[in-house]
C-alpha positions as CSV (number, residue, x, y, z in Angstrom):
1,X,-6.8,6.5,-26.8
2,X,-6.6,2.9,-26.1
3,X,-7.7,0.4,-28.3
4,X,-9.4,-2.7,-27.8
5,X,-8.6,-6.1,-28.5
6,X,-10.6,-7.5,-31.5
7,X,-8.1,-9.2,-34.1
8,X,-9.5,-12.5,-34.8
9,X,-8.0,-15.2,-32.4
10,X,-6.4,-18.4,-33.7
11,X,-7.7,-22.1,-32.5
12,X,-5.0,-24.0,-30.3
13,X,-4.2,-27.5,-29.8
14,X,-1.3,-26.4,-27.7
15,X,-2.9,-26.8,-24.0
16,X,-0.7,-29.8,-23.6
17,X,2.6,-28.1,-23.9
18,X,1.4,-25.0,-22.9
19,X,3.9,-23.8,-19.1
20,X,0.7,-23.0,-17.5
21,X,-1.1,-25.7,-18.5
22,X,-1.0,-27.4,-14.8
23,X,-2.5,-24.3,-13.1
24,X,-5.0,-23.4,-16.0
25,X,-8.0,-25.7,-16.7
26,X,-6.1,-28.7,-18.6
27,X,-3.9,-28.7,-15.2
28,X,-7.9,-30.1,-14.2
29,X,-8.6,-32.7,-16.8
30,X,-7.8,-36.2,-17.8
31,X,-6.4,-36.3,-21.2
32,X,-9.8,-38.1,-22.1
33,X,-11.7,-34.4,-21.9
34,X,-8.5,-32.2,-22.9
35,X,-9.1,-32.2,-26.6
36,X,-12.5,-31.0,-26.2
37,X,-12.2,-28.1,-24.4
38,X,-8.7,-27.4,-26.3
39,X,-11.4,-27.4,-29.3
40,X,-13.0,-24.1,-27.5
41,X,-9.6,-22.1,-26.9
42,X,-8.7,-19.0,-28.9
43,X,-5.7,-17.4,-28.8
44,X,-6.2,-13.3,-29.3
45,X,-2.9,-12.0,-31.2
46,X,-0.7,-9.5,-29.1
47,X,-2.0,-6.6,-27.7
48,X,0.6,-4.0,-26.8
49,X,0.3,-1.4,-23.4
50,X,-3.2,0.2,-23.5
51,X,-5.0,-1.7,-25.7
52,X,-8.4,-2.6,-23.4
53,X,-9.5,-6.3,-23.3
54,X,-13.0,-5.2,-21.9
55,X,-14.4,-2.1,-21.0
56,X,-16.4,-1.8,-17.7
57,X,-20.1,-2.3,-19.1
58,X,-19.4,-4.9,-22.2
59,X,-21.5,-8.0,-22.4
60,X,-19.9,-11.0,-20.8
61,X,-19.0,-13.9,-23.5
62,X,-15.4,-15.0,-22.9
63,X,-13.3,-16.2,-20.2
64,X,-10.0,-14.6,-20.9
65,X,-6.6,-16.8,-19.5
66,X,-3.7,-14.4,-19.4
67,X,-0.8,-16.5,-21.4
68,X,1.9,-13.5,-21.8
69,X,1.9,-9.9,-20.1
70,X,0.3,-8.2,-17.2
71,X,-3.4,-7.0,-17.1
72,X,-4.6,-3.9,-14.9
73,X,-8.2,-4.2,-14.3
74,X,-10.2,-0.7,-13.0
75,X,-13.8,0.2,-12.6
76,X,-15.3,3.5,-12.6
77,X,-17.3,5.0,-9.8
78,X,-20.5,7.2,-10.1
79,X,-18.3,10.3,-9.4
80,X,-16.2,9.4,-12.5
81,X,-13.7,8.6,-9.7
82,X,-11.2,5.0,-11.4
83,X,-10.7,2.3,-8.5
84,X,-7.6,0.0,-9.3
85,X,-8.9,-3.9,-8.5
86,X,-6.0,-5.8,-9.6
87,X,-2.9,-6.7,-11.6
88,X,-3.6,-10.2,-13.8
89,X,-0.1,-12.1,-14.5
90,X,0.5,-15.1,-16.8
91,X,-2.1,-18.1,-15.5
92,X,-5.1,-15.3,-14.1
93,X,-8.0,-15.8,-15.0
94,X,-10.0,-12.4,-15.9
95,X,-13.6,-12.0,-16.6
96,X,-15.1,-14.2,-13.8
97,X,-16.8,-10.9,-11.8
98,X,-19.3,-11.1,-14.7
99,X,-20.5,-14.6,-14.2
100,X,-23.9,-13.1,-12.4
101,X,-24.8,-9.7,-14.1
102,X,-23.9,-10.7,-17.8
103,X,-21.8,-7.4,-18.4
104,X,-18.5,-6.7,-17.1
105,X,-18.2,-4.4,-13.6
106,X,-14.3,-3.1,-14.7
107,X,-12.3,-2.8,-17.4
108,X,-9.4,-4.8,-18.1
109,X,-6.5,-3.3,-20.0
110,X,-3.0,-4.3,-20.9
111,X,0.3,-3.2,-19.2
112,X,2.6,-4.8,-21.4
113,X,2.2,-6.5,-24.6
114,X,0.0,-9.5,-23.5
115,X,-1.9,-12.8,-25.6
116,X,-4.6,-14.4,-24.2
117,X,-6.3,-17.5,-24.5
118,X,-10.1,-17.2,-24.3
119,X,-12.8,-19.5,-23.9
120,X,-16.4,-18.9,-24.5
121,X,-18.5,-18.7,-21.1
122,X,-21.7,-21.0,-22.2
123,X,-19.6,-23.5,-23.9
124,X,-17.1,-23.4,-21.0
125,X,-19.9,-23.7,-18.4
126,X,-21.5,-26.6,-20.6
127,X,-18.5,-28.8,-20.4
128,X,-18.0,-27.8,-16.4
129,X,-21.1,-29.2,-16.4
130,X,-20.0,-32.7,-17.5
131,X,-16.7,-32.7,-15.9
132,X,-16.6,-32.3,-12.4
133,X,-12.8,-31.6,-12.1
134,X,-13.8,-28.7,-14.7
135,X,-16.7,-27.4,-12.7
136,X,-14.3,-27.4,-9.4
137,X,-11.4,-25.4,-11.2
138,X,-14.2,-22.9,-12.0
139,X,-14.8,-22.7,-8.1
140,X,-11.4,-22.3,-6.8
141,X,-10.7,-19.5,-9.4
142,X,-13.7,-17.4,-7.9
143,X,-13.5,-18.4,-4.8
144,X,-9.7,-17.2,-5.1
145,X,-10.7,-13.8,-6.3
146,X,-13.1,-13.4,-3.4
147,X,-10.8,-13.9,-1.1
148,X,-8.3,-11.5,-2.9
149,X,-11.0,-8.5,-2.7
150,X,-11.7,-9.3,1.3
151,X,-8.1,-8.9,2.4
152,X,-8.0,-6.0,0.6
153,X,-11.4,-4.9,2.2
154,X,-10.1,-5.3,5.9
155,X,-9.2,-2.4,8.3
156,X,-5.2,-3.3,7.4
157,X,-2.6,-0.8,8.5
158,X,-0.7,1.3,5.0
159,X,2.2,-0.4,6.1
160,X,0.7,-3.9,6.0
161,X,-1.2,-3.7,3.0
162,X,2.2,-2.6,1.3
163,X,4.2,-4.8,2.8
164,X,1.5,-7.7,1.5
165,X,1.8,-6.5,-2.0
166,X,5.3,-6.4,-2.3
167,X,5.4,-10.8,-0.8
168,X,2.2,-11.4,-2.7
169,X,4.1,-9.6,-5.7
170,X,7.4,-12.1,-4.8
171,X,5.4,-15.1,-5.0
172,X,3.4,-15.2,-8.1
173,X,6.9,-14.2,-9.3
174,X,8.0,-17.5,-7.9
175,X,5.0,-19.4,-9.3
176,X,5.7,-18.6,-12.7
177,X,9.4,-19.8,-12.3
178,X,11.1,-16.2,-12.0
179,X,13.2,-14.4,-8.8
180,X,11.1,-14.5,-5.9
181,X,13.4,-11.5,-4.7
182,X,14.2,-8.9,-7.7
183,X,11.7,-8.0,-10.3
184,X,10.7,-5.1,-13.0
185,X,7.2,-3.9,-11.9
186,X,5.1,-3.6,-15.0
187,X,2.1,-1.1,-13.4
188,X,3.0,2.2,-12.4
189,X,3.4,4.1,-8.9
190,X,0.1,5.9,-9.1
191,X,-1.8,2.1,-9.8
192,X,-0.5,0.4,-7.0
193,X,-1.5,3.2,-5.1
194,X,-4.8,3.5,-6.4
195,X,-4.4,-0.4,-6.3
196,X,-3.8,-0.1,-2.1
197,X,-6.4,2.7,-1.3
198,X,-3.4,5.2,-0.5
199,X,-2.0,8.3,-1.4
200,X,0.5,8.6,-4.1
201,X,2.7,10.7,-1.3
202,X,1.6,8.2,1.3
203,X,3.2,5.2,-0.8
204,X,6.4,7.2,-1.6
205,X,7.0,7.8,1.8
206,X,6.4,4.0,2.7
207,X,8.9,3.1,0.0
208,X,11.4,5.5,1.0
209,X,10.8,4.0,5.0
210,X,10.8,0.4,4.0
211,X,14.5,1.2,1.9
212,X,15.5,2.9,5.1
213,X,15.3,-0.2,6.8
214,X,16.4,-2.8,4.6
215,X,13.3,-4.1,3.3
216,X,13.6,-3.2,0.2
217,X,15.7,-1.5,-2.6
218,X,13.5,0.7,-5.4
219,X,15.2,2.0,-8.1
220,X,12.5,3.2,-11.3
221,X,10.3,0.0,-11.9
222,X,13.1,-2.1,-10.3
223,X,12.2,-3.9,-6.7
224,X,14.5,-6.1,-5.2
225,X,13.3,-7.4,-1.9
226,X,15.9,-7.5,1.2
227,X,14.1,-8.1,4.0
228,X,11.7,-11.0,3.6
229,X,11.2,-12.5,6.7
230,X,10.1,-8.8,8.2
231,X,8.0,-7.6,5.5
232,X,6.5,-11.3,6.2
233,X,5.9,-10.6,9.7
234,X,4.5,-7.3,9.3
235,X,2.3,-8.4,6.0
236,X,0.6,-11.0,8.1
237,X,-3.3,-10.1,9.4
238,X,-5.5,-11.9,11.3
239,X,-8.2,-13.9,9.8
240,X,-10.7,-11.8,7.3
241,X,-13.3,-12.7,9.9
242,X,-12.0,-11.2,13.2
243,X,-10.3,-8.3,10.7
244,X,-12.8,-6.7,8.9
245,X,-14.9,-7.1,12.0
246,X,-12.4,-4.7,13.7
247,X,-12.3,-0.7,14.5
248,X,-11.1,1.1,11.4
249,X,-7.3,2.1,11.7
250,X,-6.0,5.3,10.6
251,X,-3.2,5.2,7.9
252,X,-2.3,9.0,6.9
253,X,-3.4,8.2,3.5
């Protein structure tokens, strides 16, 4: 069964020399308003694979900064049925879906052993208030999630939403300063499945097509990405607008 994180957290004064810090919040401040919201941050001790951050349904206090590990967030349907929504890498922000309801809509669980920093919403929202660069942060992290839910919305083809998961997956490798071409995948098969709205069977036989042609090479966990420039091309959608607008396409899944 997993467990949930709940050790007590430790204060930081480390925001400054922190290698997210210029894509978390302090990345937003002027040194002038970085001590007090460093005087807010928590860090949670590690949490190995399975422990559950939040469970779909908790109260919503914290905003939790993902500073080591991957994070798999799910919810649960009315038919018991579990919906993969994302997978949360150093620098992503989780929590934010709760802003308006006051309880979590998923649950967020660790894939790996993953810390977190954590910041407590009022307090948080307080300060945004004050500090505009703050507030705007806050924005362009849920605005960025929006936008992540909508692609994954549109009518896109099996092969395209694969093929995006697989750059998107190359370039937040890239962000955080590791190979933009060969990586360990930390969530299984059956997630990113779930994860793309396809069949386990229909994203094995993708995989196998896409190694068939050069685009990638697959081996356990292991991804190393051969053909950029194609999967690129064939990732690339029109605008959510005109897509989701568009006749529903059939993808054998």
């Amino acid at each position: 069964m997993a467990t949930t994180v709940g050790l007590p957290p430790a204060r930081s004064r480390l925001c400054g020399a922190c290698p997210l810090g210029p894509d978390c919040f302090p990345g937003s401040l002027a040194s002038a308003h970085l001590y007090e919201l460093e005087g807010l941050i928590e860090h949670t001790a590690p949490a190995h694979a399975g422990t559950v951050v939040f469970r779909q349904g908790d109260p919503f206090e914290h905003i939790e900064v993902i500073r080591l590990g991957t994070v798999k967030t799910y919810a649960i349907d009315r038919e018991g049925r579990e919906q993969t929504l994302g997978f949360h890498m150093p620098g992503d922000f989780i929590g934010l879906g709760a802003i308006d309801d006051g309880r979590h809509p998923c649950t967020a669980v660790a894939l790996d052993t993953v810390t977190l920093c954590r910041l407590p919403f009022r307090a948080t929202a307080d300060l945004a208030a004050r500090m505009p660069m703050l507030q705007a942060k806050l924005f362009r992290l849920m605005s960025r999630d929006i936008a992540r839910a909508t692609q994954l919305s549109c009518n896109n083809t099996a092969d395209e939403r694969l093929a995006a998961f697989l750059i998107g997956m190359a370039d937040r490798m890239a962000a955080r300063g590791y190979s933009s071409s060969r990586w360990q995948l930390t969530m299984s098969r059956m997630d990113i499945a779930n994860y793309l709205r396809l069949a386990p069977e229909t994203l094995s036989r993708l995989l196998r097509r896409f190694q068939a042609e050069g685009l990638v090479s697959v081996e356990g966990r292991e991804v190393e990405v051969r053909g950029r420039e194609r999967l690129q091309a064939l990732a690339a959608v029109e605008p959510a607008s005109a897509a989701c607008a568009g006749h529903a396409r059939s993808d054998a899944a």
